[in-house]
N, C-alpha and C positions, 0 to 999 in steps of 0.2 A: 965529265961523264960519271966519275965517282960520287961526283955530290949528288948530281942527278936521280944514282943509284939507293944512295945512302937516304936520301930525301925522300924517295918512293916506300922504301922498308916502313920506315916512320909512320909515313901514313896507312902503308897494311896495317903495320902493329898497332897505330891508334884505332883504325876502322876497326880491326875483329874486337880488342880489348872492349868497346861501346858495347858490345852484344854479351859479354860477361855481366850477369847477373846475382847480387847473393840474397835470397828469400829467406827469411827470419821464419821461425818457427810456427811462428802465430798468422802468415803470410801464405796468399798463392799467387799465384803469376798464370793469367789469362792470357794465352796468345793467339796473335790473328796475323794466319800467312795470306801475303796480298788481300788481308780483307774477309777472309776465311777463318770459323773459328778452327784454331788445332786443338783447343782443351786447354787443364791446366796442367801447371808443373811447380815444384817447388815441395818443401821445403830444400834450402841448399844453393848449390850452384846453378845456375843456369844460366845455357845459351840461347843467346837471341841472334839470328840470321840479321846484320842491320840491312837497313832500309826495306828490306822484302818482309822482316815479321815485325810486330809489333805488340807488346805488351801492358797490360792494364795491372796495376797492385791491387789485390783485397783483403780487408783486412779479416781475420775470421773472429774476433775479440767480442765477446758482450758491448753495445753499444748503448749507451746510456744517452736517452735523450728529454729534452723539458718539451710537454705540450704546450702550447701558451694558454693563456684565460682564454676561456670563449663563453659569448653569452648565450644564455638558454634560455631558456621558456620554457619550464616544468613543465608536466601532464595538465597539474592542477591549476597553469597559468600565473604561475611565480616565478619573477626575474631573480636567476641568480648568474655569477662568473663562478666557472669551475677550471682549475687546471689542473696538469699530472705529468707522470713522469713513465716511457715507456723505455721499455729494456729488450731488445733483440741485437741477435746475431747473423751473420748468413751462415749459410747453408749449403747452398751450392755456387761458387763464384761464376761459374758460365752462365746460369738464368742471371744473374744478377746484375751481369755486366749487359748482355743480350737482349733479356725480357724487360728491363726497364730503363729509362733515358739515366736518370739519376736518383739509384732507391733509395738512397740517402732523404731526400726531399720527399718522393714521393711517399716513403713512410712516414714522416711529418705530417704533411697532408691529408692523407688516410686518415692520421690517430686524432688530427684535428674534426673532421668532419665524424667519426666514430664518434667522438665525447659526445658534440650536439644532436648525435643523433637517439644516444644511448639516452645520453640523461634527459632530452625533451622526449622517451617514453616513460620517466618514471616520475611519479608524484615527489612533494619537494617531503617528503618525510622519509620516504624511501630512500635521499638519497642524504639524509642528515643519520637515519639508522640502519639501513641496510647497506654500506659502502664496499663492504665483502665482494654482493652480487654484482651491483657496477660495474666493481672492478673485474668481475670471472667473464661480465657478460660481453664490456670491451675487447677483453683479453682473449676473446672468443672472435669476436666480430673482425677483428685486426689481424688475427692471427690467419684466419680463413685468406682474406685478402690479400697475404703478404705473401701467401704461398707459392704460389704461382711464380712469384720472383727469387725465391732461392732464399728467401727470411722468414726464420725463427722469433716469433715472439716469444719469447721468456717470464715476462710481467709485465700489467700495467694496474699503476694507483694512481688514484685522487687524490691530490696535494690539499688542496684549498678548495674550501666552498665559501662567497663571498655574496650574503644574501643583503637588501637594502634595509635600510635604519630601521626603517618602519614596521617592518618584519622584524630585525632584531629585538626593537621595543615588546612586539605581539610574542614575541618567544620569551621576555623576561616576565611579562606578564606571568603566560600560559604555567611558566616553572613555577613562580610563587603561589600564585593558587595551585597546585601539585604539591609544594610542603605544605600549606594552610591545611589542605586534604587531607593529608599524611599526618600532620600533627594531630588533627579535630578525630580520626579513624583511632588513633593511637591512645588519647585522652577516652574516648568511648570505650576502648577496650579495657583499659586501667580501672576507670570507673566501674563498668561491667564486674570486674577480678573482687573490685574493692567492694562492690555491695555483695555479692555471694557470701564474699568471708564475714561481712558482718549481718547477714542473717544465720548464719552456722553460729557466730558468736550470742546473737540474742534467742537463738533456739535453747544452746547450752547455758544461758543466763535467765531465761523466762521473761526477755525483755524487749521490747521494742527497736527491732533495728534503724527506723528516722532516730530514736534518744542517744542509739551507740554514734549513729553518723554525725549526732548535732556535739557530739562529748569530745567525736575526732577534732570537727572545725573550731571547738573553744581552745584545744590544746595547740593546735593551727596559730588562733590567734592571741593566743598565753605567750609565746613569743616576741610578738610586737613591743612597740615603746608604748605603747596607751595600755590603760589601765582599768578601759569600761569594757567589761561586758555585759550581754545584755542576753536577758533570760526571758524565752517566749512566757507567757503567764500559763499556756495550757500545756507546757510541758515538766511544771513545778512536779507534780503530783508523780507523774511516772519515772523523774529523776529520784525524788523520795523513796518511791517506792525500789528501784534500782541501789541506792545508798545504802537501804536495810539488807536488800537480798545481798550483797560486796560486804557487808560487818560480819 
């Protein structure tokens, strides 16, 4: 009869101990009596009534998550794969546990169809130089959808844009002629600078600014290893005359 007794204590003491609960800080504890939300509770100790309540963990932490590639079809009808990286927390752990089967996934989900939807509305330039707005207008679209479930978007960026060869080719292109531009803009401007100041110079000498420009390029080529140079025949006269006005 003793053991009997001593046997029965046991099992109280393990049954109530199962409903002893300890909640980390960062932690709430969802409970459901017979199937009923009670709310939550936590941080701390908590009791759980066994077999009649039952509890869900949530974590409240910034949840760091990878979208996968997905392929898109630009505005402009350019295949490219884009992925990212989305950053939410919950909010409220009763919608979250309640409003949605598993919001874990189904925020996955969302942020996947958000990309394809976001980036096949913008042209493929907009999303090589405007990655800013993508990223606000995701972060907007996601956010809106997630609410309802008791989650916080925090951020989302585009990792990688992964466009095909062929296009890679057309962009290395496109760049080179871009410096070509920029060099040939740049040389025209130099030039421009260079003949101003040598008509200032053949104003204040009485001289022909083509004789100053052809007097630069000989000293140009006074440099070199050869040893010819060569002298237009119609420009004898006005160096002459230049050599008299410089004694």
């Amino acid at each position: 009869m003793e053991g009997f007794i001593f046997t029965l204590i046991l099992i109280v003491i393990f049954f109530l101990a199962s409903g002893v609960k300890v909640i980390r800080e960062y932690e709430r504890a969802v409970v459901f009596r017979l199937g009923r939300l009670m709310g939550q509770r936590g941080p701390g100790l908590v009791i759980i009534i066994p077999i009649i309540e039952k509890m869900e963990r949530v974590d409240l932490r910034v949840v760091t998550m990878d979208i996968p590639a997905q392929e898109v079809i630009t505005q402009d009808n350019i295949p490219v794969r884009i992925d990212g990286v989305l950053y939410f927390k919950i909010t409220d752990p009763n919608r979250a546990i309640t409003a949605v089967e598993d919001f874990a996934f189904a925020t996955k989900q969302l942020a996947q169809t958000s990309l394809r939807g976001v980036a096949g509305e913008a042209t493929f330039d907009e999303i090589l130089a405007e990655r800013m707005k993508i990223n606000d207008k995701l972060h907007e679209v996601i956010d809106v959808a997630t609410d309802p479930w008791g989650i916080k978007v925090t951020n989302v960026e585009i990792k990688h844009v992964e466009i095909p060869e062929n296009m890679q080719r057309a962009i290395a292109r496109q760049a080179e002629a871009e410096r070509v531009r920029r060099a040939k803009i740049i040389l025209a401007e130099g030039e421009a600078q260079a003949a101003a100041k040598l008509k200032e110079a053949g104003d204040t000498l009485g001289a022909d600014p083509i004789i100053l420009r052809y007097l630069e390029v000989l000293s140009e080529a006074s440099k070199e290893k050869s040893n010819t140079i060569i002298f237009p025949a119609q420009m004898m006269d006005s160096l002459k005359g230049l050599m008299n006005q410089l004694r």
